[in-house]
C-alpha positions in Angstrom: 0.0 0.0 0.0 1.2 3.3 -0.7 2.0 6.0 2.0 1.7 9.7 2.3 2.4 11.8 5.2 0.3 13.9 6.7 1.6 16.7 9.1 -0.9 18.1 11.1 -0.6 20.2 14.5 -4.2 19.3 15.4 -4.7 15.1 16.6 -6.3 14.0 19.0 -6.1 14.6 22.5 -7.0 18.1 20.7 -10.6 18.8 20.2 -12.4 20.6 18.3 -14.3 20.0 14.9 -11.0 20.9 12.7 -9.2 17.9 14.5 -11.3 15.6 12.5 -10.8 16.6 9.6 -7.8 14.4 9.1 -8.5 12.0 11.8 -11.5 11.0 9.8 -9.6 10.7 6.2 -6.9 8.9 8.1 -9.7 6.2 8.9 -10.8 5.6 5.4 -8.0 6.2 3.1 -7.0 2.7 3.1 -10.1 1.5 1.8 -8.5 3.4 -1.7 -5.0 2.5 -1.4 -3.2 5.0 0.5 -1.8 4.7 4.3 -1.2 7.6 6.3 1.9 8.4 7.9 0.9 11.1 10.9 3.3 13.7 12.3 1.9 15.4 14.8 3.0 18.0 18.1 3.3 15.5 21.2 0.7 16.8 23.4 3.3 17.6 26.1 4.3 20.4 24.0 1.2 21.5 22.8 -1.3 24.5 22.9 -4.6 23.1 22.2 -7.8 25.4 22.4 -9.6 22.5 23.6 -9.0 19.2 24.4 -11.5 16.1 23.9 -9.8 12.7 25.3 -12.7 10.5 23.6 -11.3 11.1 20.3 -8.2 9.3 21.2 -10.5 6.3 20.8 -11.5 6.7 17.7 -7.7 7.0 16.1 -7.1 4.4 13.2 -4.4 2.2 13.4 -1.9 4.3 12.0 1.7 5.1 12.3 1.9 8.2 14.2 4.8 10.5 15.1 5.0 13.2 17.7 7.8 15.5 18.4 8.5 18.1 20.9 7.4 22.0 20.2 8.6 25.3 21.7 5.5 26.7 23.6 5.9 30.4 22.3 2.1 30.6 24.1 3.5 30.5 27.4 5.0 34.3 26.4 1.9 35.6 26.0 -0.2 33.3 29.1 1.1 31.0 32.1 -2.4 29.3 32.0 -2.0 26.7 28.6 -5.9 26.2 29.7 -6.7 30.0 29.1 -5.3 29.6 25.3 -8.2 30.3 23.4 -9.5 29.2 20.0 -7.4 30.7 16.8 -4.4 32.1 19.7 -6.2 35.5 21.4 -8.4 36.1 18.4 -11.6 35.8 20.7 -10.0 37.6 23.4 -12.3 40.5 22.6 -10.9 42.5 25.8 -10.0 45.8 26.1 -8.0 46.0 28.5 -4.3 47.3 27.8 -2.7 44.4 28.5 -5.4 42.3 26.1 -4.6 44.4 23.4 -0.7 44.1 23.6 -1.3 40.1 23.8 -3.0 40.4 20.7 -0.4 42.5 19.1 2.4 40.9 20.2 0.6 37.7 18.7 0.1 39.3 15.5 3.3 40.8 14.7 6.2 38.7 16.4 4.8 35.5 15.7 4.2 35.3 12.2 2.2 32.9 11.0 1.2 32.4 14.6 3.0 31.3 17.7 2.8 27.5 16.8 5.6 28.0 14.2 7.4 26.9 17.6 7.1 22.8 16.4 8.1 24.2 12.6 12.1 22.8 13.0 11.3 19.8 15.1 8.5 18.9 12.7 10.6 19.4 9.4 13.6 17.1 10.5 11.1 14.4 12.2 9.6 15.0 8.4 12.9 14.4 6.8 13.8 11.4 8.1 10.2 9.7 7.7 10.6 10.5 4.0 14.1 9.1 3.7 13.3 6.1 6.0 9.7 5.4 4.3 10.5 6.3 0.9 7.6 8.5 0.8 6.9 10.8 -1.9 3.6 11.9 -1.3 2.9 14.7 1.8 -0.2 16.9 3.1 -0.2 20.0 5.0 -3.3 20.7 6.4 -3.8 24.5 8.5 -4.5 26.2 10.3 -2.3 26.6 12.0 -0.8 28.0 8.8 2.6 27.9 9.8 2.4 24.2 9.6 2.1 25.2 5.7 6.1 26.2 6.0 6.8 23.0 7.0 5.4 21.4 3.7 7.4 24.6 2.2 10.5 23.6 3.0 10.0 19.9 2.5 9.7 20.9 -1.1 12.5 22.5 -1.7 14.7 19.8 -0.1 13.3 17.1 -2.2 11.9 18.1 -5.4 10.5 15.4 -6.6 8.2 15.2 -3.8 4.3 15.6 -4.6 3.1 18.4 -1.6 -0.8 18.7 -1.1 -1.4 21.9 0.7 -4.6 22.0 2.6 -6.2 25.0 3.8 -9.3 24.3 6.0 -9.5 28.2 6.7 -8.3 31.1 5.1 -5.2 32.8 6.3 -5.0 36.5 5.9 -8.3 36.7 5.0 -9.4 35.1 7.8 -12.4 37.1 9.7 -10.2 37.7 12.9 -7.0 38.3 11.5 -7.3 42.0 12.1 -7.9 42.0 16.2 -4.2 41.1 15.9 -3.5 44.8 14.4 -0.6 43.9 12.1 1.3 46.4 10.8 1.6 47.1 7.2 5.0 45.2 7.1 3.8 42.3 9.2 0.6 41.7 6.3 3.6 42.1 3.6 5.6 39.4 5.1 2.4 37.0 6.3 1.3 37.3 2.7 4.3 36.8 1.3 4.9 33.3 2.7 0.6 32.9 1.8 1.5 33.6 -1.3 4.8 30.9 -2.0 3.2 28.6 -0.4 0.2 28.7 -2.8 2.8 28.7 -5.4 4.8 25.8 -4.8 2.4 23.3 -3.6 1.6 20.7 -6.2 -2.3 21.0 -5.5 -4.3 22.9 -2.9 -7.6 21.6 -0.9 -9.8 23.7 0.3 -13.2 23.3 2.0 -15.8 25.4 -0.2 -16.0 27.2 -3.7 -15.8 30.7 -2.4 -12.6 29.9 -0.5 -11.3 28.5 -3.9 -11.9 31.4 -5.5 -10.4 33.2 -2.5 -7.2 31.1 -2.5 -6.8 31.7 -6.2 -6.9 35.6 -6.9 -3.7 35.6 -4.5 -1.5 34.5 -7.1 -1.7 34.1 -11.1 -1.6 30.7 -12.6 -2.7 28.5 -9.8 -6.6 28.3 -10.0 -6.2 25.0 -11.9 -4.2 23.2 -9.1 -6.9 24.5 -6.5 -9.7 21.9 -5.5 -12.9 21.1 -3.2 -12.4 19.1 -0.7 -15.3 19.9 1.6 -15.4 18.3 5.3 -18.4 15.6 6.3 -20.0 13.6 9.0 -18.4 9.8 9.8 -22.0 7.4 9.9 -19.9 5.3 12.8 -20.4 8.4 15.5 -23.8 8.2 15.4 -23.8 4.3 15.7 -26.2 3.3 18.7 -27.6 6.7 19.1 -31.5 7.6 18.5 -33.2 11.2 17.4 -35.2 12.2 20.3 -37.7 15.0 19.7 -38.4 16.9 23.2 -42.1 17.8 24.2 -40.5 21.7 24.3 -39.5 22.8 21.3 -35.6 22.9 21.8 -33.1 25.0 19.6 -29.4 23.7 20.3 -26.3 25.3 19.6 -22.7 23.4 19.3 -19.9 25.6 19.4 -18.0 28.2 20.6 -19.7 31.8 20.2 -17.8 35.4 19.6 -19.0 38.8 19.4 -18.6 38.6 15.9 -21.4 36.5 15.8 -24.7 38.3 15.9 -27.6 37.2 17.7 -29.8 40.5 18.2 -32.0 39.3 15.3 -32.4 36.1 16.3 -33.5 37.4 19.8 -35.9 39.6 18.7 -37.6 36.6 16.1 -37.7 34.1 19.9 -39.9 37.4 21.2 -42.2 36.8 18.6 -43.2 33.6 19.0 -43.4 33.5 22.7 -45.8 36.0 22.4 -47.8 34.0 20.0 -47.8 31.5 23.1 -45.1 28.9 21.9 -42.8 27.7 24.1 -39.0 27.1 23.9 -35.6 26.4 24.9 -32.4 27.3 24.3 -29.4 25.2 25.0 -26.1 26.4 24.0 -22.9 23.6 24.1 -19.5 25.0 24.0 -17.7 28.2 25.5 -19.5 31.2 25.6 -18.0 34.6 27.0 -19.9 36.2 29.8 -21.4 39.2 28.3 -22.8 37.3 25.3 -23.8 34.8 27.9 -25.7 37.4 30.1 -27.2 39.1 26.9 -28.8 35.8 25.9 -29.8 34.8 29.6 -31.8 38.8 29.8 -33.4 38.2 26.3 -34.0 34.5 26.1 -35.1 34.4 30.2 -32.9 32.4 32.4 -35.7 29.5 32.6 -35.6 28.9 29.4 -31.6 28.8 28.4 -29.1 26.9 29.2 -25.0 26.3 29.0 -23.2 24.0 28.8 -19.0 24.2 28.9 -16.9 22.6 26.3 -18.1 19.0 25.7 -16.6 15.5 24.7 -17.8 14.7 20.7 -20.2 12.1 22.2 -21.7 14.5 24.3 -21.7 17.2 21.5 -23.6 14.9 19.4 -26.1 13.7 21.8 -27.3 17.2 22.6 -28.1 17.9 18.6 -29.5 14.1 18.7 -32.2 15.9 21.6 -32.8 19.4 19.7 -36.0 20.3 17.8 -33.7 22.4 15.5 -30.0 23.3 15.5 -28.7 26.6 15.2 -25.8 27.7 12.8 -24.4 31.3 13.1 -21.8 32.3 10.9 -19.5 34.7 11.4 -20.0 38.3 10.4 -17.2 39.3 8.3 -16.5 40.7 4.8 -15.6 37.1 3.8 -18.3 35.5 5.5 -19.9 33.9 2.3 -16.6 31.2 1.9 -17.4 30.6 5.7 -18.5 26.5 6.0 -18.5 26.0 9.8 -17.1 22.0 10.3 -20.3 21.5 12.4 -22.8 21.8 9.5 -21.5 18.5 8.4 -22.6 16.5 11.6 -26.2 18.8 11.7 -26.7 17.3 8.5 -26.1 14.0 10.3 -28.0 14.5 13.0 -31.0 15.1 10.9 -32.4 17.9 12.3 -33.8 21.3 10.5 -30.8 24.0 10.6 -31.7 27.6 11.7 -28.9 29.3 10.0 -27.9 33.2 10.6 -25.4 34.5 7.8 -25.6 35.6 3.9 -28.4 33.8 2.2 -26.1 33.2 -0.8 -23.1 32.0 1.0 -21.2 28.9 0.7 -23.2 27.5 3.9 -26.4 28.3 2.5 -26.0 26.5 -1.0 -25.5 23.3 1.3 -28.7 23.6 3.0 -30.3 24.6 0.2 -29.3 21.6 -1.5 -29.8 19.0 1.0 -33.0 20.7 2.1 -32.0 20.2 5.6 -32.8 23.6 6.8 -33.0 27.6 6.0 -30.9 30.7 6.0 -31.8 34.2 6.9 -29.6 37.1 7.3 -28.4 38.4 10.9 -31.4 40.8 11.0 -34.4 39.1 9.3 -36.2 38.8 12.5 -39.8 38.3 10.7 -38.4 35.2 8.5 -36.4 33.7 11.0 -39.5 33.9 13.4 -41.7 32.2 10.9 -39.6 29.4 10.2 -38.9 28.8 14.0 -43.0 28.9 14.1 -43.6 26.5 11.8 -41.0 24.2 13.3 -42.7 24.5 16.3 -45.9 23.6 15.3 -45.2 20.9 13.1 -46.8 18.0 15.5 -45.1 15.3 13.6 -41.4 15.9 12.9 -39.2 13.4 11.3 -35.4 12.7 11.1 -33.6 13.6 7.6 -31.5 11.2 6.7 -27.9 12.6 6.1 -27.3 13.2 2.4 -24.6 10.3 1.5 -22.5 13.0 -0.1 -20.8 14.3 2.6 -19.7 10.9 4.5 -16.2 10.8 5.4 -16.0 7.5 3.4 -16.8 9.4 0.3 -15.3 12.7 0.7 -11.7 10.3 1.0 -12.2 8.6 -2.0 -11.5 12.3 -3.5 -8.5 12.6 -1.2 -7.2 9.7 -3.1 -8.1 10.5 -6.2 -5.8 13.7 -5.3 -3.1 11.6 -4.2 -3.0 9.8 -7.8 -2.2 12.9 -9.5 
């Protein structure tokens, strides 16, 4: 069987829906041919945002690497369990000393401060291609330094075949400017975007939009870019039932930021409790205290609930007991290439999606063509209302099954198909 090595910062113990992105293909890339080869951070030496220890269960059988890292994190916060999603990005303080942290992330640690596993990871890299005799590799970000690693790889041996994969974008991404870099830290953060679109052999990205994206940053490379969308795996939901609760229950899985807006959605749960229909509101997944407070005084405190960052089990069990599950995307100029990781398991879970974010987005084409659910924009309190109305009053709801296109098992077969190239 042929091998190809796949460097990743993110494997479990980490958490986190991007962690499976790769775990997942791992799984069912030697049904087509190809073993994986995993080089990963040793945990020891590792920032994760979150971690989830039930995922270390559901690792393939595998050959995986770790190596030691140098924890430029601890720089910038003593407390590894205060590192928050994307490095600081949702550290929305501001405070003086929030706003340096951010800074100092943003402009001396460029990509980002996990560049510290960079030169352990490249000569662990090295000698698993010269032992293995591997000549296929994937990069798969963020964190986008992890990209330089696959960089550098191709340089030294050229007749490598390097498959950069970019789950997110990287200077466009929709907090990169809380970091306030200066004009010359963009020049040189795009300028090491912009090689390493260059030299990789192909690019995967998740949706068209951030294809699109990916290819006006450099000319000649639109061809080499393709969808490679993320997906539900049919084995997590093994031994697990729908449940539909008497109370019609909205879930949301996730973390939530400020630039996340929920005004619009308050205002449309108004509505139809004064129409005399009941609800709740469970939210799993770290939520800061003033958003947390805002939805508590809207939504009413008997009616809402939190729960802290959850194990994937647990994560799917709640949207397994929703009525509907709500998607918020991110309010940002590139907000339309946004495809949250989670839509793929609400499609799973087969319940409707309430989705907040631009009606002709990359997010919304999916649920408009699995017909598992709507989108409205931020502040269309009227149709969201309606839709949550009609959900609510529908006395005989019924699980969607999960559309077959976006199984794990399927979306690898493309990964190898890549591979062949």
């Amino acid at each position: 069987m042929k091998k190809v090595l796949v460097i990743s910062y993110n494997w479990p113990p980490s958490g986190g829906i991007g962690v499976q992105r790769w775990l997942k293909f791992s799984k069912y890339l030697p049904e087509y041919g190809w073993e994986p080869v995993i080089l990963t951070v040793d945990p020891e030496y590792a920032t994760y945002p979150a971690t989830d220890f039930s995922l270390l269960g559901d690792i393939p059988p595998v050959e995986v690497h770790k190596t030691r890292a140098v924890d430029w994190f601890r720089l910038l916060s003593k407390d590894k369990s205060k590192i928050p999603s994307a490095g600081f990005a949702m550290n929305t303080g501001n405070s003086f000393k929030d706003k340096v942290s951010r800074f100092i992330r943003g402009n001396f640690f460029i990509p980002d401060p996990r560049r510290g596993w960079n030169g352990y990871a490249f000569r662990k890299a090295c000698e698993i291609i010269e032992s293995e005799k591997i000549d296929r590799i994937i990069t798969t970000s963020p964190p986008h330094s992890t990209q330089l690693i696959g960089y550098r790889l191709r340089k030294k041996y050229p007749g490598i075949r390097w498959i950069a994969d970019l789950r997110d974008p990287w200077t466009d991404i929709y907090y990169y400017k809380k970091f306030y870099p200066t004009p010359l830290s963009r020049m040189i953060d795009s300028s090491w975007e912009k090689r390493v679109l260059q030299k990789a052999d192909i690019i995967t990205t998740v949706g068209g939009s951030l294809k699109t994206l990916l290819g006006s940053k450099a000319e000649g490379i639109e061809e080499k870019i393709h969808v490679v969308s993320n997906g539900y795996d049919p084995d997590d939901f093994r031994g697990m039932s729908a449940v539909f609760p008497e109370i019609f229950t909205i879930s949301y899985i996730g973390s939530l930021s400020a630039i996340q807006p929920v005004d619009g959605f308050l205002d449309a749960l108004r509505i139809v409790s004064g129409k005399g229909i009941q609800y709740n509101l469970c939210f799993t997944g770290p939520v800061p205290p003033d958003i947390r407070n805002t939805l508590s005084r809207c939504a009413g405190e008997a009616n809402i609930s939190f729960t802290p960052f959850s194990s994937h089990p647990t994560a799917l069990k709640n949207m397994l007991e929703a009525s509907a599950l709500l998607l918020i995307i991110p309010d940002h100029g590139s907000s339309r290439s946004i495809i949250t990781g989670k839509i793929f398991e609400y499609l799973a879970a087969g319940k409707p999606v309430i989705c907040l974010g631009p009606p002709d987005g990359d997010a919304a084409g999916i649920l408009n063509e699995t017909g598992h659910g709507k989108t409205f924009d931020y502040n269309d309190t009227a149709g969201i209302a309606g839709y949550i109305e009609k959900l609510a009053l529908n006395r005989n709801p019924s699980h969607m099954p999960p559309p077959e296109s976006y199984s794990r098992n399927n979306i690898a077969k493309r990964v190898a198909e890549l591979l062949e190239k």
